[in-house]
N, C-alpha and C positions, 0 to 999 in steps of 0.2 A: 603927435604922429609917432608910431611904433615901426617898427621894421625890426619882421620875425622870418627867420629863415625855413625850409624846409629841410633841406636837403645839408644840412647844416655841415659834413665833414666837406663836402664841396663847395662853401660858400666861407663858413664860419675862419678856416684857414687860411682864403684867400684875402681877409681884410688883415685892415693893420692891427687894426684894434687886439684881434687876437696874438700877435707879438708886443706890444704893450703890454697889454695881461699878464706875459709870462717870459717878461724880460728879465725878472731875476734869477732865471733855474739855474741851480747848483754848475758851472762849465766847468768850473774845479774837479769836482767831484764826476761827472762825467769825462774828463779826458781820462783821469785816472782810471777809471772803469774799462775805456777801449784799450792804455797801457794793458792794462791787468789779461784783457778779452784775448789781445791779439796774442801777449806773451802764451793763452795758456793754449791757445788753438796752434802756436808752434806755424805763424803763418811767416815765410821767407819774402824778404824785403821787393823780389819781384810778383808778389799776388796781387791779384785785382780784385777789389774788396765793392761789393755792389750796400750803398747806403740807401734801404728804402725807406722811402718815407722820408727824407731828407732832410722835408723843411728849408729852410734858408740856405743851410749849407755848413755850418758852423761846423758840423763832427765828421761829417768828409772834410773838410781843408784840416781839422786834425790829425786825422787819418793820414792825410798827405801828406803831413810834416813828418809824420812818423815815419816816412819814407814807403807807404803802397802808392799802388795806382790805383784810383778810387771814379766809382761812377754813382753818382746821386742822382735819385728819381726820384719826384712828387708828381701828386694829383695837382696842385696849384700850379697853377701859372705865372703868376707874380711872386710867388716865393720861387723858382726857379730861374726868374728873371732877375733877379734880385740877387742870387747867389753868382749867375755869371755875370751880373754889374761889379759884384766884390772881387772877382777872379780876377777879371778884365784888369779892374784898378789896381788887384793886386793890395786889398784892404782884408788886413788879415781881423780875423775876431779878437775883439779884447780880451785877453787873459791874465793871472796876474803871473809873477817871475814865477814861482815854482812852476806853474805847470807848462810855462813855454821853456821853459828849462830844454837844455838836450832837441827839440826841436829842430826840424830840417826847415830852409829857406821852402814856400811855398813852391811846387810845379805846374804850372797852369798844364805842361803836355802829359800830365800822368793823372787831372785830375777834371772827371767832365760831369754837365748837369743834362738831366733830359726832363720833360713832362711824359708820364709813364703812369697809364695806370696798375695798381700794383697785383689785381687780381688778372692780368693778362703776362707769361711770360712774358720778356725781354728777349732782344735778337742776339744776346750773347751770354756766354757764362761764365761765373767766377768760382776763382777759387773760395771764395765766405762772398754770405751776403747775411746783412747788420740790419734787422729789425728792431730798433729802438727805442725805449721810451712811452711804452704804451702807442704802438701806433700799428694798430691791431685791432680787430672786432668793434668799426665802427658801420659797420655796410645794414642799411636799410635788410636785404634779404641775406638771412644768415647761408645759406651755400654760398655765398661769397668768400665767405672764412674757411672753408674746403677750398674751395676754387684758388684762394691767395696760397693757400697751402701747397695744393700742386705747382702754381706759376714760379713760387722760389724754390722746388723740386725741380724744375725744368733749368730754372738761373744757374744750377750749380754744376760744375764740374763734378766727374764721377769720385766718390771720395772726398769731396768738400764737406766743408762745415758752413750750418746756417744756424745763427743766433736770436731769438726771439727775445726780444726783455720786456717782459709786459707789468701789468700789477699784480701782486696776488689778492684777487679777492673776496675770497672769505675776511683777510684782515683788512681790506679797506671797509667793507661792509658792516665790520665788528665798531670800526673807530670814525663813520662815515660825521662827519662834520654838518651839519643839517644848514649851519646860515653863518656866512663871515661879509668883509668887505674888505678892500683893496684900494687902494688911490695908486695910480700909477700915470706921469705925466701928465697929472691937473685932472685925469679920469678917474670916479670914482667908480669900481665895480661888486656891484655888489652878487654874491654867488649862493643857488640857494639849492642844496645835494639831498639826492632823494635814493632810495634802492625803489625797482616795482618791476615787478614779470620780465625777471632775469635780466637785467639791464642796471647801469649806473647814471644817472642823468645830472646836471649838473644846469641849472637856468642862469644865464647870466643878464643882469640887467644892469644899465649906463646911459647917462646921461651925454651928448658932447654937440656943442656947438646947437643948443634948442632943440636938440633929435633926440628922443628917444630909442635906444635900443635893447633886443632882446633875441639872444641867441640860446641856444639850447645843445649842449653837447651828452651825446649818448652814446655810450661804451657795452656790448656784450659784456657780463660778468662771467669771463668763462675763469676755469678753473684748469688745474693738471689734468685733471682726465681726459676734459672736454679736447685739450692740447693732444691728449695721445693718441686720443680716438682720429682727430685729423692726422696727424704724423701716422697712424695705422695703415689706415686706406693710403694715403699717398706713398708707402712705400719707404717712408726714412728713419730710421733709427734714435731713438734719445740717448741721447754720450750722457749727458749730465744736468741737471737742476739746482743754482742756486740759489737763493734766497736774498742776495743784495750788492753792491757795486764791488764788493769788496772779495765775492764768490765765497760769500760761506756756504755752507748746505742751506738747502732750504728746508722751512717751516711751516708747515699750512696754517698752523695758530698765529706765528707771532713775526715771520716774514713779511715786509716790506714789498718786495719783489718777486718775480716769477720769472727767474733768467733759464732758457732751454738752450741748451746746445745738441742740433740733431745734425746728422751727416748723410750724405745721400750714399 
């Protein structure tokens, strides 16, 4: 028996399996990134920094160490449940000495999780709100990705900064990996990447417990333009364009990443 999803960014993120998957991502190299983010955005230790797309909660409770006030939103329901189960207990994420370094004692009162969808404004606004990690241009109807566009237009303070970090790609497209596998947790996953009618697709299949599984995650391949064209219509500004964690310029060729910083 198989079990395939449809609607796979509403489904596929809400199981575990999908944090298994992707339990070894870079958190090193990611705190340093929001160090690096917040130092260059000049954000004052009282901003309220909106983390969409959240996920578990991992880079908001970083955030909050760094001393903001931080509100984390996801589509999932059990990854939000999950993040106020860690609050609650006050279980911070693992990380190693360097990057908890200099760290603030967690604030449960300056740091909160809600389910939110992301293409509907929020009832409140911040000074930055933090798009993350590719979590961007997964919606069935592309006016969505307008739609999200204006809803983190509406989250911001007049004069705030919103951060977009997505892929770049043309270079994932260039260096796209056609077939790997994965063991994670006694799961063996095997991953099979395709490019096709402007999309990046990604089939994952696994075996657990006699069940066969297969999910399917599918990513818009937008690019800089497709970015400005939204940022256009919605009215916001592009401050600047990096190319990787580290903020160098960006590269269309040989970039990594596709980090935007627009301001309303």
């Amino acid at each position: 028996m198989t079990t395939e999803t449809a609607q796979w960014y509403a489904s596929w993120f809400d199981t575990p399996y999908y944090h298994i998957l992707y339990r070894d991502r870079d958190y090193q190299e990611a705190g340093n990134f929001m160090r690096r983010l917040t130092q260059r955005l000049e954000l004052s230790k009282d901003a309220h920094i909106m983390d969409l797309a959240c996920g578990r909660g991992r880079h908001s409770m970083y955030l909050n160490r760094l001393g903001y006030q931080v509100t984390g939103v996801d589509l999932s329901p059990s990854s939000i449940a999950f993040a106020k189960a860690q609050l609650r207990q006050n279980i911070l994420p693992e990380m190693d000495h360097q990057l908890a370094e200099n760290l603030l004692p967690l604030d449960a009162s300056r740091l909160h999780f809600q389910v939110h969808n992301m293409t509907q404004p929020y009832d409140v606004q911040f000074d930055a709100v933090f798009n993350l990690f590719t979590s961007f241009g997964y919606f069935d109807d592309p006016a969505d990705n307008q739609q999200t566009i204006h809803a983190i237009k509406a989250n911001l303070k007049d004069g705030a900064y919103a951060v977009i970090d997505f892929m770049n790609a043309p270079y994932v497209i260039e260096n796209l990996v056609p077939e790997n596998t994965k063991t994670e947790e006694g799961i063996t996953f095997t991953q099979k990447r395709r490019y096709e009618n402007g999309h990046i697709y990604k089939d994952i299949y696994f075996n657990d417990n006699d069940h066969n599984y297969h999910f399917t995650e599918r990513v818009s391949a937008l690019t800089l333009t497709d970015f400005t064209a939204y940022f256009n219509v919605a009215g916001l500004e592009l401050i600047d364009v990096y190319g990787d964690y580290h903020l160098n310029d960006y590269n269309e060729s040989t970039s990594e990443r596709l980090i935007m910083i627009v301001r309303k």
